[in-house]
MMTF fields as JSON, N, C-alpha, C and O atoms, coordinates in Angstrom:
{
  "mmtfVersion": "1.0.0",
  "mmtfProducer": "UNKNOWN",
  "numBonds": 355,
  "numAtoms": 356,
  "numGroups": 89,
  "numChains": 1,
  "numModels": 1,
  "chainsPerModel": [1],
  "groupsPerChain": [89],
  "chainIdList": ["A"],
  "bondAtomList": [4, 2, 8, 6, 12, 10, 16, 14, 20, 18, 24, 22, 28, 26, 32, 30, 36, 34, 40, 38, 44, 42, 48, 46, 52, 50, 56, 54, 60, 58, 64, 62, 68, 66, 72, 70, 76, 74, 80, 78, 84, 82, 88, 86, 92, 90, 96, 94, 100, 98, 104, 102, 108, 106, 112, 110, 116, 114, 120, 118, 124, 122, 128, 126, 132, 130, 136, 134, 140, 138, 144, 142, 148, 146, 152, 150, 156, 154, 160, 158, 164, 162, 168, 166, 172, 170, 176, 174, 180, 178, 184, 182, 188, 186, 192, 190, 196, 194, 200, 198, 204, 202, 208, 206, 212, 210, 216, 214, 220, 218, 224, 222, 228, 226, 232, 230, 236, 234, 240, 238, 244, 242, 248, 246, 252, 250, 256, 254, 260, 258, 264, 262, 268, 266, 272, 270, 276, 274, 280, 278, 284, 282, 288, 286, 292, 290, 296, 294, 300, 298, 304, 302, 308, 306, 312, 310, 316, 314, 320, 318, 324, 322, 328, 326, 332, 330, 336, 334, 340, 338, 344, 342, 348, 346, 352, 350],
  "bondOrderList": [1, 1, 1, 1, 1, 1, 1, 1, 1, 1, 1, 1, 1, 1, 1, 1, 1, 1, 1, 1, 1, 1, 1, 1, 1, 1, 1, 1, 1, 1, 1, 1, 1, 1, 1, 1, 1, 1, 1, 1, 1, 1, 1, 1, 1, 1, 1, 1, 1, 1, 1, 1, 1, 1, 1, 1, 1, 1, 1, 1, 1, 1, 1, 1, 1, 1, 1, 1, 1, 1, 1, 1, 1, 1, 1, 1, 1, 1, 1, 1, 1, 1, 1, 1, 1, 1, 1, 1],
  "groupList": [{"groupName": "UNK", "atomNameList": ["N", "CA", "C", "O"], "elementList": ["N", "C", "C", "O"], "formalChargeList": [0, 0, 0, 0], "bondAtomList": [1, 0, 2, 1, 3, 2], "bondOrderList": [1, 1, 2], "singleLetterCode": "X", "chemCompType": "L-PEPTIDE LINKING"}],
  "groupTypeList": [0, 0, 0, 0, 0, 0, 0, 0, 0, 0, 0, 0, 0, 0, 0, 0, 0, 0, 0, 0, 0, 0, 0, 0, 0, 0, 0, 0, 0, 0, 0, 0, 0, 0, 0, 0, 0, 0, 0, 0, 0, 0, 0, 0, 0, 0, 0, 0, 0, 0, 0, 0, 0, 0, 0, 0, 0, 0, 0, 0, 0, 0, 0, 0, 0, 0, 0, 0, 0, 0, 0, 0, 0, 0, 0, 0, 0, 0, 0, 0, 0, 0, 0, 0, 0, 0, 0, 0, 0],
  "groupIdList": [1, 2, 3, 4, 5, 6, 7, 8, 9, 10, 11, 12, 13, 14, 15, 16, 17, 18, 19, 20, 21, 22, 23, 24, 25, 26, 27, 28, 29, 30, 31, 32, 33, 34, 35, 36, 37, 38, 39, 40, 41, 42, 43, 44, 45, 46, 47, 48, 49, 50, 51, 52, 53, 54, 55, 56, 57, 58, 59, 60, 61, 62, 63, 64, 65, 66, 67, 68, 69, 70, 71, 72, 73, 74, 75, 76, 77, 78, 79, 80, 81, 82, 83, 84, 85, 86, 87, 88, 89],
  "secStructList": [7, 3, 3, 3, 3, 3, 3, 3, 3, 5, 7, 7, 1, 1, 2, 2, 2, 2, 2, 2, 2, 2, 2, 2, 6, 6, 6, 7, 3, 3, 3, 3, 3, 3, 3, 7, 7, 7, 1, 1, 5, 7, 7, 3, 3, 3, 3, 3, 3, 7, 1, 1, 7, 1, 1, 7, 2, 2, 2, 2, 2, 2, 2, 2, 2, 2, 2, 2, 2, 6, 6, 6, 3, 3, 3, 3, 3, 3, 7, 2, 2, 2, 2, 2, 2, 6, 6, 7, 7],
  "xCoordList": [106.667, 105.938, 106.805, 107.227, 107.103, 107.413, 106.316, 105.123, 107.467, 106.528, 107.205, 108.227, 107.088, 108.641, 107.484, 106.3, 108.608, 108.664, 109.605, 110.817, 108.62, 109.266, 109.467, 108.918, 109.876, 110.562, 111.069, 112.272, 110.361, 110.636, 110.59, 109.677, 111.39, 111.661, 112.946, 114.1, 112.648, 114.338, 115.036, 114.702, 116.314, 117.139, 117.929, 118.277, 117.969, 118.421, 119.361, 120.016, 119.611, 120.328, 119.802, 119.158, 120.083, 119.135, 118.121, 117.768, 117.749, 116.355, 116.633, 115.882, 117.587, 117.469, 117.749, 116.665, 118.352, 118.146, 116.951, 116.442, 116.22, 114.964, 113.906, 113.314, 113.697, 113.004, 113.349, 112.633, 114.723, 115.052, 114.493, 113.744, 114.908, 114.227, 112.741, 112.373, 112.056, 110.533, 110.013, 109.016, 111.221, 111.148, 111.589, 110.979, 112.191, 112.782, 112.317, 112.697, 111.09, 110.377, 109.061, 108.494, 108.841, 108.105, 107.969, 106.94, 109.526, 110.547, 110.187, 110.273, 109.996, 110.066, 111.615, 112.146, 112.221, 113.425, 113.529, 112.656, 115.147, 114.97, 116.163, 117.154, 115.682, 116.409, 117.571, 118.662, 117.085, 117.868, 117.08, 116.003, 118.063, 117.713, 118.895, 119.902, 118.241, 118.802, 118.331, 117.13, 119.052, 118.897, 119.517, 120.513, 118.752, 119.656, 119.28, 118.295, 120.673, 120.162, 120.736, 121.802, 119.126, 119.567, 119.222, 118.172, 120.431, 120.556, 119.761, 120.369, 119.074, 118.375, 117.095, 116.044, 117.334, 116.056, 116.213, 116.533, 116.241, 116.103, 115.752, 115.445, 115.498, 114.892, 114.875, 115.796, 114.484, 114.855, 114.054, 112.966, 114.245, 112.912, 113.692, 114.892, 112.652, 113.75, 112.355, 111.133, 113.201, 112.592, 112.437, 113.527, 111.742, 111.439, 110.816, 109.919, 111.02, 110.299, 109.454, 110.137, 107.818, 107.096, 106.015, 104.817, 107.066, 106.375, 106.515, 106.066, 107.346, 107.385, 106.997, 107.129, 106.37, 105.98, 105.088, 104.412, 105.321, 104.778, 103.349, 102.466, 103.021, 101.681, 101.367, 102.005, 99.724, 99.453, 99.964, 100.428, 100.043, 100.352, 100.056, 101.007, 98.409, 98.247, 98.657, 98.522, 99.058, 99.073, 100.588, 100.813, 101.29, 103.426, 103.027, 103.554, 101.914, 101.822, 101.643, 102.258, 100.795, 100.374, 101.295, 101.319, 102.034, 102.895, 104.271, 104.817, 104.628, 105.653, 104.903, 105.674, 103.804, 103.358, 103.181, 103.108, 103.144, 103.362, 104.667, 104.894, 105.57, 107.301, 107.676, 108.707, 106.859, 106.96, 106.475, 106.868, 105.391, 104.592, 105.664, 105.963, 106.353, 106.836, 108.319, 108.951, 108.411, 110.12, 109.923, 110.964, 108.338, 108.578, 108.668, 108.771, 108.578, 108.397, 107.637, 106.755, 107.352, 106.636, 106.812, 106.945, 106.764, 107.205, 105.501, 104.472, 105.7, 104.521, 105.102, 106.135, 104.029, 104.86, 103.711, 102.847, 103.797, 102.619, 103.341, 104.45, 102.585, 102.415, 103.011, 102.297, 104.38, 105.425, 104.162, 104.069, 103.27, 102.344, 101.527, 101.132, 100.968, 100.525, 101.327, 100.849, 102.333, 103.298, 103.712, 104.142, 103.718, 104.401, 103.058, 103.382, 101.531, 100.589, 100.773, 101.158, 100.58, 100.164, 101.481, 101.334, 102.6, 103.555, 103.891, 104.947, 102.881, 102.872, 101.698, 100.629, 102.627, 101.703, 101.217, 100.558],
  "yCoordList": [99.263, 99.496, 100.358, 101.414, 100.045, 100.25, 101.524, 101.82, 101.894, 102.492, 102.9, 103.522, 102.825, 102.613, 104.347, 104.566, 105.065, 106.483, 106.539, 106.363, 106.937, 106.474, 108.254, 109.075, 108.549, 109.201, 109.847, 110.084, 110.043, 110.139, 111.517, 112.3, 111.754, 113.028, 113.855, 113.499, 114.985, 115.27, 115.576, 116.175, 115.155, 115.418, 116.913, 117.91, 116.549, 118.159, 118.364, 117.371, 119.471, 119.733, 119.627, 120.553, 118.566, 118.627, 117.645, 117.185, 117.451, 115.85, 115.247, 115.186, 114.969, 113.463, 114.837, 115.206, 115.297, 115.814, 116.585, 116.848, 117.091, 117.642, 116.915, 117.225, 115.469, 113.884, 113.724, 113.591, 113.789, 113.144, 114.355, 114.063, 115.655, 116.469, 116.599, 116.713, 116.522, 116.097, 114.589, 114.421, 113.632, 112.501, 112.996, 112.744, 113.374, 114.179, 114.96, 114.992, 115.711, 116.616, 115.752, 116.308, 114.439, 113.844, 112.88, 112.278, 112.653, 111.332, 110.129, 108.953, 110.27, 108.862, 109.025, 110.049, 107.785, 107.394, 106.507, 105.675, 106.772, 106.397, 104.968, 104.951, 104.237, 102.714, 102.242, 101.719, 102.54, 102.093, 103.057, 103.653, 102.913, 104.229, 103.574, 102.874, 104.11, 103.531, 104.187, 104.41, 104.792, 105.674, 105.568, 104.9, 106.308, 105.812, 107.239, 107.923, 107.568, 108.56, 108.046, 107.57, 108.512, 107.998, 108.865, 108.985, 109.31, 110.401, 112.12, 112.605, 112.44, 113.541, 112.947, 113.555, 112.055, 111.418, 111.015, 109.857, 111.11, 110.609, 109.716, 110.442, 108.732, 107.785, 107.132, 106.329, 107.229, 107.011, 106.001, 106.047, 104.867, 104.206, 104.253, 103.976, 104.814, 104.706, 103.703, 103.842, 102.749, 102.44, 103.132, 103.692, 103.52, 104.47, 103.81, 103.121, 103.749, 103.252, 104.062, 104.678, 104.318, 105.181, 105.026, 105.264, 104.538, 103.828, 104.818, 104.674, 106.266, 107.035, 108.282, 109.141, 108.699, 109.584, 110.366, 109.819, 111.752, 112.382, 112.701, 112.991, 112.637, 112.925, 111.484, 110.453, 112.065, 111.018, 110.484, 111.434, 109.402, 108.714, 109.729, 110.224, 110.109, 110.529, 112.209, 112.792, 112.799, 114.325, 114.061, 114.867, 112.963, 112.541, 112.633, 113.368, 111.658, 111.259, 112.739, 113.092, 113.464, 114.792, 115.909, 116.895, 115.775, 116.807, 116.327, 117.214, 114.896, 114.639, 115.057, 115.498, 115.002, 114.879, 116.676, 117.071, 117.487, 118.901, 119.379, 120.346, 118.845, 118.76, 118.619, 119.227, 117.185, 117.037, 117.611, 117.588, 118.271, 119.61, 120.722, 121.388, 121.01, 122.44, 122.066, 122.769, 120.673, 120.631, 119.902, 119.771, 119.153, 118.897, 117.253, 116.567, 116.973, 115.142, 114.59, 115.226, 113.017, 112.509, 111.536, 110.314, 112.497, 111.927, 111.069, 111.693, 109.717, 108.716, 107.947, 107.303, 108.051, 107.298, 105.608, 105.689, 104.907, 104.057, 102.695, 102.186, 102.435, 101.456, 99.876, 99.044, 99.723, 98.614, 97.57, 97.191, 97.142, 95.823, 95.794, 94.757, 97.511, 97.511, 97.46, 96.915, 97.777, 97.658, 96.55, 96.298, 95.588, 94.134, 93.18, 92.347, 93.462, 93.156, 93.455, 92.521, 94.456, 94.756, 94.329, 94.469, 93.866, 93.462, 91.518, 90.937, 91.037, 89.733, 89.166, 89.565, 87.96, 87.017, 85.895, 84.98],
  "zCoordList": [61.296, 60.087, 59.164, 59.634, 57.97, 56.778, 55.657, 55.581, 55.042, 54.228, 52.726, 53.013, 51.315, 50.057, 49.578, 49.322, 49.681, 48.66, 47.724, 47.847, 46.243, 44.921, 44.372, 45.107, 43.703, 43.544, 41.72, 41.607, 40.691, 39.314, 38.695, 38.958, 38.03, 37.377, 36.674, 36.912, 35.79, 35.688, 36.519, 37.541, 36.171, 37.705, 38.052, 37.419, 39.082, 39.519, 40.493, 40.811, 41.087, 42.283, 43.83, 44.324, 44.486, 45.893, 46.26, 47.345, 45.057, 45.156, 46.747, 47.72, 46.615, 47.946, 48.947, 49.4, 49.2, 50.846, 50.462, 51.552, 49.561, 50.164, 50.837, 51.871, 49.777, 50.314, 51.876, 52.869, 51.688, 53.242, 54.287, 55.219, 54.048, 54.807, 55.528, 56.697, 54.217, 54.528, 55.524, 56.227, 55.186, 55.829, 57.399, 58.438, 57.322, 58.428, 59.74, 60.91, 58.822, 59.294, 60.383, 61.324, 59.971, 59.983, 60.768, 61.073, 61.267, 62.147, 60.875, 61.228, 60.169, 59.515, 59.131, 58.703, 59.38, 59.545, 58.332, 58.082, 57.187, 56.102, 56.599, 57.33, 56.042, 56.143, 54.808, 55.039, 53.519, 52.962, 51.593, 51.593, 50.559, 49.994, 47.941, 47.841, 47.079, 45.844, 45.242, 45.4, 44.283, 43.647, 41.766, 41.489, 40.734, 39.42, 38.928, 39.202, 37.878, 37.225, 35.498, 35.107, 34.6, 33.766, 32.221, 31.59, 32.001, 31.115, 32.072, 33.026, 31.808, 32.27, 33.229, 33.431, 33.587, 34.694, 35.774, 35.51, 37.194, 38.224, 38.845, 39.791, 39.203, 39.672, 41.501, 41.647, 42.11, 43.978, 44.316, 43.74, 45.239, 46.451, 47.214, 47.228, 48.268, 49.813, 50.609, 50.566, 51.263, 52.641, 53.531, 53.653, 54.33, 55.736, 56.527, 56.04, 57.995, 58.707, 59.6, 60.417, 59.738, 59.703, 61.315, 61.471, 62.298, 63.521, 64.444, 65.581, 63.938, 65.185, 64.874, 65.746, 63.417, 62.398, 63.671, 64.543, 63.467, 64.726, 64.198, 65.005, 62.44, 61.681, 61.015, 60.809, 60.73, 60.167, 58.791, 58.16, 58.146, 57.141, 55.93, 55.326, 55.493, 54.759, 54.7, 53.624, 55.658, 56.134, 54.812, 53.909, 55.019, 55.105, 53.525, 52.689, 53.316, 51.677, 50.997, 49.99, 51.638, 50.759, 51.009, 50.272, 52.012, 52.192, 50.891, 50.234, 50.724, 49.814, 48.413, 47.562, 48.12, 46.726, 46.259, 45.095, 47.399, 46.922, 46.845, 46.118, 47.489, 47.064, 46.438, 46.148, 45.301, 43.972, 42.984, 41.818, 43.552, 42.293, 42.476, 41.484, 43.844, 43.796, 42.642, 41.853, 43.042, 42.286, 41.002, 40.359, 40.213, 38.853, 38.587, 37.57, 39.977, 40.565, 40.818, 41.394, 40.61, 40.927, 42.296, 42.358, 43.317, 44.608, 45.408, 45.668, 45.596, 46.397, 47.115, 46.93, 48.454, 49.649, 49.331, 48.459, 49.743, 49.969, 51.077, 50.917, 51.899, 53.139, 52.567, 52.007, 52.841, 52.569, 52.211, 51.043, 53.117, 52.975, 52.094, 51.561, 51.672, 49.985, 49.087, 48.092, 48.979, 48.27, 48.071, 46.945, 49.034, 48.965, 48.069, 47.223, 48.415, 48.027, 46.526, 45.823, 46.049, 44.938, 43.829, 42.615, 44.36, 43.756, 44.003, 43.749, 44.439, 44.823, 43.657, 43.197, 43.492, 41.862, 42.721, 42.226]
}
């Protein structure tokens, strides 16, 4: 199981290893990872794979989304198969 954390804001010093840290913290294991910066803006989706996550899903989602209040981001994890859903015509 899959899971895409997006990632928006001005950019700064540290963004991705703090993400990855928290991913980290969590065993969710990051798979593939892309990143843009464009003028003063940031931009990230990382794949993670979230099958050995020692917490629950939503504990991962709310713990990333106060990382993004503490640093000024708009950091959201959401479940690859909603993601694939809600992006399917």
């Amino acid at each position: 199981m899959k899971a895409v954390v997006t990632v928006i804001g001005k950019d700064s010093v540290g963004i991705i290893a703090e993400v990855s840290a928290e991913c980290a913290k969590h065993n969710a294991n990051i798979v593939d990872i892309t990143q843009s910066v464009l003028k003063d803006y940031f931009a990230m989706i990382m794949l993670v794979e979230i099958e050995k996550m020692e917490t629950e899903f939503a504990v991962f989602q709310r713990e990333l989304s106060a990382l993004g209040e503490k640093k000024g981001l708009d950091i959201r994890a959401m479940h690859e198969d909603i993601f694939n859903s809600m992006h399917r015509i």
